[in-house]
Biopython code that builds the backbone (N, CA, C, O; Angstrom):
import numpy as np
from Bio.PDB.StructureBuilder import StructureBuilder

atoms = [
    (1, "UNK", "N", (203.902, 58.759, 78.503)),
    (1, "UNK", "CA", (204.174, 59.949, 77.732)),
    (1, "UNK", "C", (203.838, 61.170, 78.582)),
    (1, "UNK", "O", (202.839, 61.134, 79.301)),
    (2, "UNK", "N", (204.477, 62.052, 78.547)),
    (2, "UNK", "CA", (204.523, 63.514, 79.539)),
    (2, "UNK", "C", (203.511, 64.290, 78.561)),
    (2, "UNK", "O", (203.228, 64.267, 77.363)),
    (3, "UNK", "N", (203.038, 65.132, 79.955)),
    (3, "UNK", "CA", (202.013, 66.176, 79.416)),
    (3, "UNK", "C", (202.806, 67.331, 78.285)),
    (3, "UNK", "O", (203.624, 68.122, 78.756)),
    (4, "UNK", "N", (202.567, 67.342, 77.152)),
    (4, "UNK", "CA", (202.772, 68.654, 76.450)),
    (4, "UNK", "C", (202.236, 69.602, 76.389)),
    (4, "UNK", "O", (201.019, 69.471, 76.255)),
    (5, "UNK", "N", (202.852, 71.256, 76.454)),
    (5, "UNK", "CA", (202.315, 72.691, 76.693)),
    (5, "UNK", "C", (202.276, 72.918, 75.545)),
    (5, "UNK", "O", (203.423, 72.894, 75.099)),
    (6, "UNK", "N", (201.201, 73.240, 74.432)),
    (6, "UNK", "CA", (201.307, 73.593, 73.744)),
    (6, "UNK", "C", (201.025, 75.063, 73.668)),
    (6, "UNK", "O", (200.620, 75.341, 72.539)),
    (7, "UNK", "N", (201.083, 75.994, 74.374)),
    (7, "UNK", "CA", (200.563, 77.232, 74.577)),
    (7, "UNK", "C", (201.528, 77.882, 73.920)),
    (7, "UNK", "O", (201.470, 78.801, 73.103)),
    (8, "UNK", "N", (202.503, 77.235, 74.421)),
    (8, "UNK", "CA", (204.303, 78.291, 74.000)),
    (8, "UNK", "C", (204.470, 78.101, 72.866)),
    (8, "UNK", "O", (204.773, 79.003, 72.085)),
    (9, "UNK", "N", (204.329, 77.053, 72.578)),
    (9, "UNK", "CA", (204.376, 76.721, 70.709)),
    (9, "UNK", "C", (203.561, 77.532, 69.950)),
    (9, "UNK", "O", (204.031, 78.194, 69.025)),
    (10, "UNK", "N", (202.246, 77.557, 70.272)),
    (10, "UNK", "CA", (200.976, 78.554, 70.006)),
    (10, "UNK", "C", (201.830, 80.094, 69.725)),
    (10, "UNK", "O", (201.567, 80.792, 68.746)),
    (11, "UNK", "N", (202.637, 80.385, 70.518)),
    (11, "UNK", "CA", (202.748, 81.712, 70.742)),
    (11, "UNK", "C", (204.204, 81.972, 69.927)),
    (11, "UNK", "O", (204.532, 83.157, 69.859)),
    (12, "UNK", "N", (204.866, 81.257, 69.471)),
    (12, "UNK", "CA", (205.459, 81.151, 68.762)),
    (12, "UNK", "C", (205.552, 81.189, 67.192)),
    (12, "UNK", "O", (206.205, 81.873, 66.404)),
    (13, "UNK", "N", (204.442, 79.967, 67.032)),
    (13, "UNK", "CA", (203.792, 79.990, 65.784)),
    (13, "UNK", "C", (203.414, 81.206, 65.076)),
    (13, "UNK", "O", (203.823, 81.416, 63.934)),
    (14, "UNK", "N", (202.456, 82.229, 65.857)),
    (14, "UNK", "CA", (202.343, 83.311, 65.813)),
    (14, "UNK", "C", (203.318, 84.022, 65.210)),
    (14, "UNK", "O", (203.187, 84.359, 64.034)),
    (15, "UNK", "N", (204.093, 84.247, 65.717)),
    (15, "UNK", "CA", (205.352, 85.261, 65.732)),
    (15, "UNK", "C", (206.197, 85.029, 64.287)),
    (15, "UNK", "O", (207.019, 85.732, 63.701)),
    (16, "UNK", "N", (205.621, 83.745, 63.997)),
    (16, "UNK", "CA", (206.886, 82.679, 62.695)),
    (16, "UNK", "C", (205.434, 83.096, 61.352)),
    (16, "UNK", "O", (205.695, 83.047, 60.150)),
    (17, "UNK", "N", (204.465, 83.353, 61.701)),
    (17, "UNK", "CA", (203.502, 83.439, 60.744)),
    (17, "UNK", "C", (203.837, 85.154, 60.152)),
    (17, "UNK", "O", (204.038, 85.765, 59.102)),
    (18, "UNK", "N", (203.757, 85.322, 61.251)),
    (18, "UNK", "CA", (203.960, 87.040, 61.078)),
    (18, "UNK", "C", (204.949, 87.728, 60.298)),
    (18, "UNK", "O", (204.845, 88.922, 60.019)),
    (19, "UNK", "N", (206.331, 86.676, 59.780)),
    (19, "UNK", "CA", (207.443, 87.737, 59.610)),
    (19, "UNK", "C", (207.549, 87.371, 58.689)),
    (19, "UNK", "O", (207.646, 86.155, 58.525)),
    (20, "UNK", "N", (207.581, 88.261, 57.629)),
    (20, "UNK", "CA", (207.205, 88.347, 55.797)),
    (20, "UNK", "C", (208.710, 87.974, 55.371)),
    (20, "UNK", "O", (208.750, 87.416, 54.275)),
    (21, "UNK", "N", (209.673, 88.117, 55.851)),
    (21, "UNK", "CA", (210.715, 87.844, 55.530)),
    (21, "UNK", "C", (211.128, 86.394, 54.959)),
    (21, "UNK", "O", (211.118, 85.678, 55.960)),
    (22, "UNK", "N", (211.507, 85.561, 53.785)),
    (22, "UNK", "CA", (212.060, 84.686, 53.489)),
    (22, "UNK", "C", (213.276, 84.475, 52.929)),
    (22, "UNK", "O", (213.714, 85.077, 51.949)),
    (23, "UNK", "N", (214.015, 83.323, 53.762)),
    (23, "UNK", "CA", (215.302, 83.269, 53.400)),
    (23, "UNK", "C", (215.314, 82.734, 52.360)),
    (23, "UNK", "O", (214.294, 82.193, 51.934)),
    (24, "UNK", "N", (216.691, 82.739, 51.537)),
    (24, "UNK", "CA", (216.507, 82.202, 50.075)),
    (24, "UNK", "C", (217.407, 80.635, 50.854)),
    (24, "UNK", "O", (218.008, 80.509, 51.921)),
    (25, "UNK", "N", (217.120, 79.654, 49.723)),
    (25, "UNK", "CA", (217.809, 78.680, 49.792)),
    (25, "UNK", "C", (218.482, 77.490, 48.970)),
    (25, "UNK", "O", (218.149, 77.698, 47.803)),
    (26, "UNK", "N", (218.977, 76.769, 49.004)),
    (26, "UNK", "CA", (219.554, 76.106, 47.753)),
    (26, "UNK", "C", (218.813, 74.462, 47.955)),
    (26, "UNK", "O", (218.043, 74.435, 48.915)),
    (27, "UNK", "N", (218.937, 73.165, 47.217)),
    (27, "UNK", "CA", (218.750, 71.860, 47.075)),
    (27, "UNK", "C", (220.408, 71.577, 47.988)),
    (27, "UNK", "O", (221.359, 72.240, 47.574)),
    (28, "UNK", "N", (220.599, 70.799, 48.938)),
    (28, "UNK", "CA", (221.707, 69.734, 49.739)),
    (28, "UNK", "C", (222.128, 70.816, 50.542)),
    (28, "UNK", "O", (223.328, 70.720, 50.801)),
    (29, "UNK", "N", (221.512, 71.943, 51.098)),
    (29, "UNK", "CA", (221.802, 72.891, 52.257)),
    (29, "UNK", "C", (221.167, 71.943, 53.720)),
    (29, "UNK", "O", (220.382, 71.007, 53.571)),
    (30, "UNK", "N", (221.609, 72.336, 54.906)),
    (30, "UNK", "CA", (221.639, 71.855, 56.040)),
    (30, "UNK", "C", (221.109, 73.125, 56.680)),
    (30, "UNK", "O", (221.786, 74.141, 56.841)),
    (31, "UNK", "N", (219.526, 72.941, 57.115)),
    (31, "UNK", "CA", (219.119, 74.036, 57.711)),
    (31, "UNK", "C", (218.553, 74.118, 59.054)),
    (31, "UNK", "O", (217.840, 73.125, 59.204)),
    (32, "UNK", "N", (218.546, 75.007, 60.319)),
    (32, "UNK", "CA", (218.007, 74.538, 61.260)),
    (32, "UNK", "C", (216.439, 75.254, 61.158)),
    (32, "UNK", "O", (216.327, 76.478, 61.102)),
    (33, "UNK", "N", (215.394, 74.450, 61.144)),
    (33, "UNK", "CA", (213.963, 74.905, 60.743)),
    (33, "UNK", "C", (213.131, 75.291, 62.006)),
    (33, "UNK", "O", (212.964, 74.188, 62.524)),
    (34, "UNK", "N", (212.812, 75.759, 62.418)),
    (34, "UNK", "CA", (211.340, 76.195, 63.579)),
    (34, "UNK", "C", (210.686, 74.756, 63.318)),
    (34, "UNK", "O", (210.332, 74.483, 62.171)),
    (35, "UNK", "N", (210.553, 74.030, 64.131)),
    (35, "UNK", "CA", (209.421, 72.523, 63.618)),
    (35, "UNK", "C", (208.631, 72.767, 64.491)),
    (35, "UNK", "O", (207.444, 72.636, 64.196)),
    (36, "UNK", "N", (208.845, 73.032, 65.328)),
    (36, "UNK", "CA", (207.767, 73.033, 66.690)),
    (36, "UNK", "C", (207.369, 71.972, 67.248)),
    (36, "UNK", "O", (207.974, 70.926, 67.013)),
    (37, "UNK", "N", (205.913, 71.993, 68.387)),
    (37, "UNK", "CA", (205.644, 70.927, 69.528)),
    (37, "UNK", "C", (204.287, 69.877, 68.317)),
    (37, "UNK", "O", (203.190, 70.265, 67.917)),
    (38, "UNK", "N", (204.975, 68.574, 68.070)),
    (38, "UNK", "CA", (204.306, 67.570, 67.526)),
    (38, "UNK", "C", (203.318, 66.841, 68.270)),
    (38, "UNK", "O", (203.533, 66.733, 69.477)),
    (39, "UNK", "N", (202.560, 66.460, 67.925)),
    (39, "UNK", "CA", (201.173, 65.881, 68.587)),
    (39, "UNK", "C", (202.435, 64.015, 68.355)),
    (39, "UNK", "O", (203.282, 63.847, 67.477)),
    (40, "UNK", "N", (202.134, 63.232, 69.227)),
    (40, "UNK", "CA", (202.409, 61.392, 69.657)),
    (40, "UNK", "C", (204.273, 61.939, 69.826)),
    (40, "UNK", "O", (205.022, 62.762, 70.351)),
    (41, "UNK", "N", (204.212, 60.831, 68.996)),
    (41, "UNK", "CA", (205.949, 60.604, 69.518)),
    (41, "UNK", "C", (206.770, 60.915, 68.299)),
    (41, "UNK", "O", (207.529, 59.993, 68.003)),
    (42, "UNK", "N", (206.811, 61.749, 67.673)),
    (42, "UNK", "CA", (207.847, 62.590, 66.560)),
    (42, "UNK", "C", (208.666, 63.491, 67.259)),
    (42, "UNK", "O", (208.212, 64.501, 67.797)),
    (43, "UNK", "N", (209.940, 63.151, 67.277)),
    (43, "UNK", "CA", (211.188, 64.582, 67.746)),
    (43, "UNK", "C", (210.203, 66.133, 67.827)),
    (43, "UNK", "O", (209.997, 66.868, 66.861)),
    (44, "UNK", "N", (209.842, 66.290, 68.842)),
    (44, "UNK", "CA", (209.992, 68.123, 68.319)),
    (44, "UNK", "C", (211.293, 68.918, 68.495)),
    (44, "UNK", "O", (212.335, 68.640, 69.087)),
    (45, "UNK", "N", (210.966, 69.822, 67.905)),
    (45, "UNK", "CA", (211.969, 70.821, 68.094)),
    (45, "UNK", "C", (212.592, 71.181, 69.470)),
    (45, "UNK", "O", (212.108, 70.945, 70.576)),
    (46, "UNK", "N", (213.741, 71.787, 69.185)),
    (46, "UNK", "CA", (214.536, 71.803, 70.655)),
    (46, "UNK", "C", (214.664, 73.301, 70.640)),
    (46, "UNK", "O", (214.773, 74.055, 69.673)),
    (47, "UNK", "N", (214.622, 73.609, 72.138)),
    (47, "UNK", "CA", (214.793, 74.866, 72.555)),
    (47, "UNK", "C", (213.906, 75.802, 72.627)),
    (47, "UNK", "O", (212.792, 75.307, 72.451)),
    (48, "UNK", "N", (213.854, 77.149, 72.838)),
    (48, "UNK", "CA", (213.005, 78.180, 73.188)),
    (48, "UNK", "C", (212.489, 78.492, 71.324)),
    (48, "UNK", "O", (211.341, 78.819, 71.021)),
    (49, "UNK", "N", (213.432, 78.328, 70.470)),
    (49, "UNK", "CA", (212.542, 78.306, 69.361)),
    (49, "UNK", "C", (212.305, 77.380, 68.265)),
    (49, "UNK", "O", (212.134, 77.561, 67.059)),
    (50, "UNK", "N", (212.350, 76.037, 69.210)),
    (50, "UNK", "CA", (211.693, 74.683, 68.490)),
    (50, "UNK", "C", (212.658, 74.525, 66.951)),
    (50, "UNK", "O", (212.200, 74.370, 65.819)),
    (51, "UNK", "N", (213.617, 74.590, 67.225)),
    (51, "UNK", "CA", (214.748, 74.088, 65.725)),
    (51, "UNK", "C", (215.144, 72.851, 65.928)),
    (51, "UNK", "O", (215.585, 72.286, 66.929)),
    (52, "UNK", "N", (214.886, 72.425, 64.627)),
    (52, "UNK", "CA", (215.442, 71.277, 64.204)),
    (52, "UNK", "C", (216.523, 70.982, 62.444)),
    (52, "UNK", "O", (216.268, 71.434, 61.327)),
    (53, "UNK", "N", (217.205, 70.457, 62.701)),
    (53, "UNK", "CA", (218.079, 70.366, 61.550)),
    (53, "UNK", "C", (217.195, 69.739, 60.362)),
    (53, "UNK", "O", (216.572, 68.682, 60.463)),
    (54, "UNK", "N", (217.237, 70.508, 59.288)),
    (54, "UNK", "CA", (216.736, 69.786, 57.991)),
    (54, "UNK", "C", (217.793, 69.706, 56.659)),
    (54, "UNK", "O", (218.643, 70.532, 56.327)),
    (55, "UNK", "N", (217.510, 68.683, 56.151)),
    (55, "UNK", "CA", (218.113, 69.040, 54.688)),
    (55, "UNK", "C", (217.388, 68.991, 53.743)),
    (55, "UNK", "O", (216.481, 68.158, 53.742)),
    (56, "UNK", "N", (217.602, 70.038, 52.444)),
    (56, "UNK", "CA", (216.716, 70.642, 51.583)),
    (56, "UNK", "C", (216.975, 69.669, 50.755)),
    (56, "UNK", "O", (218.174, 69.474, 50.554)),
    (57, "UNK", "N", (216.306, 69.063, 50.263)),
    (57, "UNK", "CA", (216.093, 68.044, 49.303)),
    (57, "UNK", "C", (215.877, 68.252, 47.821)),
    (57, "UNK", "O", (216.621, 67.818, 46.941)),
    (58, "UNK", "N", (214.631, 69.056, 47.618)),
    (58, "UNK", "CA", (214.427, 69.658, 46.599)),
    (58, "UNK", "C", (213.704, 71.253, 46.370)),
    (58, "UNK", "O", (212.907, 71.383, 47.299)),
    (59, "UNK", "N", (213.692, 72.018, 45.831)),
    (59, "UNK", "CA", (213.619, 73.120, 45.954)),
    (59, "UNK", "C", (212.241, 73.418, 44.573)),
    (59, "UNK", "O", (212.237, 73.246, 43.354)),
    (60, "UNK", "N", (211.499, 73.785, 45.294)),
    (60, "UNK", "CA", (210.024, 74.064, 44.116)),
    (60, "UNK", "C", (209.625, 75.412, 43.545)),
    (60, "UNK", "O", (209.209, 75.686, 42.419)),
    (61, "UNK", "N", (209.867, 76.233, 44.659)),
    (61, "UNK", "CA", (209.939, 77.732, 44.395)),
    (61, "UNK", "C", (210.690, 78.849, 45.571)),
    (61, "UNK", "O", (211.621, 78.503, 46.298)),
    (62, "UNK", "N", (210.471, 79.341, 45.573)),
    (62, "UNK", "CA", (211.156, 80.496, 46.327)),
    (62, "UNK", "C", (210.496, 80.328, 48.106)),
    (62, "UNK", "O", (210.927, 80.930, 49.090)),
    (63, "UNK", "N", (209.783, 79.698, 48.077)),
    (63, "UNK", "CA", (209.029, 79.532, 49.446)),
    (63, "UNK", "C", (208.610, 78.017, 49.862)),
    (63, "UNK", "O", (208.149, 77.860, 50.993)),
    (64, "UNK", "N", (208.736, 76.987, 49.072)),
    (64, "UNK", "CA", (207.987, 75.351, 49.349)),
    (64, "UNK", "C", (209.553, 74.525, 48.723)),
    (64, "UNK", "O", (210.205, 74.692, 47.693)),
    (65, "UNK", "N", (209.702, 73.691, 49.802)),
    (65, "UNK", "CA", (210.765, 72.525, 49.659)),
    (65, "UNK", "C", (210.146, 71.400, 50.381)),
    (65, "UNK", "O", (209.246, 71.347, 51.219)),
    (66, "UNK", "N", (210.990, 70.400, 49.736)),
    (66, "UNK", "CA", (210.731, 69.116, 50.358)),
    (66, "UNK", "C", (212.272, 69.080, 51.162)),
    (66, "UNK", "O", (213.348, 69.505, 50.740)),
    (67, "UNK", "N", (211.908, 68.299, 52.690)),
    (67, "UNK", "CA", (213.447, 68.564, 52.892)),
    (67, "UNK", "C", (212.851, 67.174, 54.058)),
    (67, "UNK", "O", (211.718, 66.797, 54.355)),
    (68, "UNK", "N", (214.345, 66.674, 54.513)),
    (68, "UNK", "CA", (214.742, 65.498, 55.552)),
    (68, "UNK", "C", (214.564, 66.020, 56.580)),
    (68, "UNK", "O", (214.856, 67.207, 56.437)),
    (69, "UNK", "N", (214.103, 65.734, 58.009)),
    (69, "UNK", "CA", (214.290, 65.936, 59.059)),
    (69, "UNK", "C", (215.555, 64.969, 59.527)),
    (69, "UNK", "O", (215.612, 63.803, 59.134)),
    (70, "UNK", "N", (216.605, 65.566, 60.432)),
    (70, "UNK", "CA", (217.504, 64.893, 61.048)),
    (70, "UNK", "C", (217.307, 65.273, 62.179)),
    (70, "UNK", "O", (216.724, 66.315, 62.478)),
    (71, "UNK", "N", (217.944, 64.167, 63.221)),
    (71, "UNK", "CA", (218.300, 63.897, 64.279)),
    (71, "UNK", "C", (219.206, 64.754, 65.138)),
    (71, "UNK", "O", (220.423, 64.603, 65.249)),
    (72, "UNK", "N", (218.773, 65.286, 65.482)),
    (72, "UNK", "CA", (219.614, 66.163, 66.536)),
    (72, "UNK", "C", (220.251, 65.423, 67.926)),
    (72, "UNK", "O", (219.729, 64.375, 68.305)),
    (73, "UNK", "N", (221.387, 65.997, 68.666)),
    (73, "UNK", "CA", (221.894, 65.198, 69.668)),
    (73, "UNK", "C", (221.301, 66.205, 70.688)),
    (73, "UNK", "O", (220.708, 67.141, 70.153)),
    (74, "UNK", "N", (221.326, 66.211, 71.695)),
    (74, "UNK", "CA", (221.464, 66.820, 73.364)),
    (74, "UNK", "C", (222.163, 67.480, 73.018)),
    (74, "UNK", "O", (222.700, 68.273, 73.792)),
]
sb = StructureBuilder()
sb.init_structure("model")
sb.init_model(0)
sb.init_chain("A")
sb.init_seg("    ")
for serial, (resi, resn, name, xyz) in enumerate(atoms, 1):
    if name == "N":
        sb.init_residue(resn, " ", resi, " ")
    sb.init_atom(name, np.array(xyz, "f"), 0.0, 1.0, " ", f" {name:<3s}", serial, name[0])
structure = sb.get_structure()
């Protein structure tokens, strides 16, 4: 298993904590989420801002869902 940086993720996180803004969303939407750098062997996120595809499953309030992680390709 390769060394992971978690510094950049760190600094990211940050930035995703910070912005008061929430999108609205629906139950069977396809969303790409910020997941970020996972501790063992779980997919992280891809790219400079750690997205990964989710689907919203169920919807609880205006801010908390339960949703699928999918599989992303290369």
């Amino acid at each position: 298993m390769s060394k992971k940086d978690y510094s950049i993720w760190h600094t990211e996180k940050s930035a995703v904590e910070e912005n008061k803004i929430r999108p609205g969303f629906y139950e069977r939407e396809v969303w790409f989420c910020i997941m970020g750098t996972n501790i063992g062997y779980e997919q992280d996120g891809r790219g400079d801002k750690f997205l990964r595809p989710v689907v919203i499953i169920k919807k609880f309030n205006k801010v908390t869902s339960k949703y699928s992680k999918q599989n992303s390709r290369n």
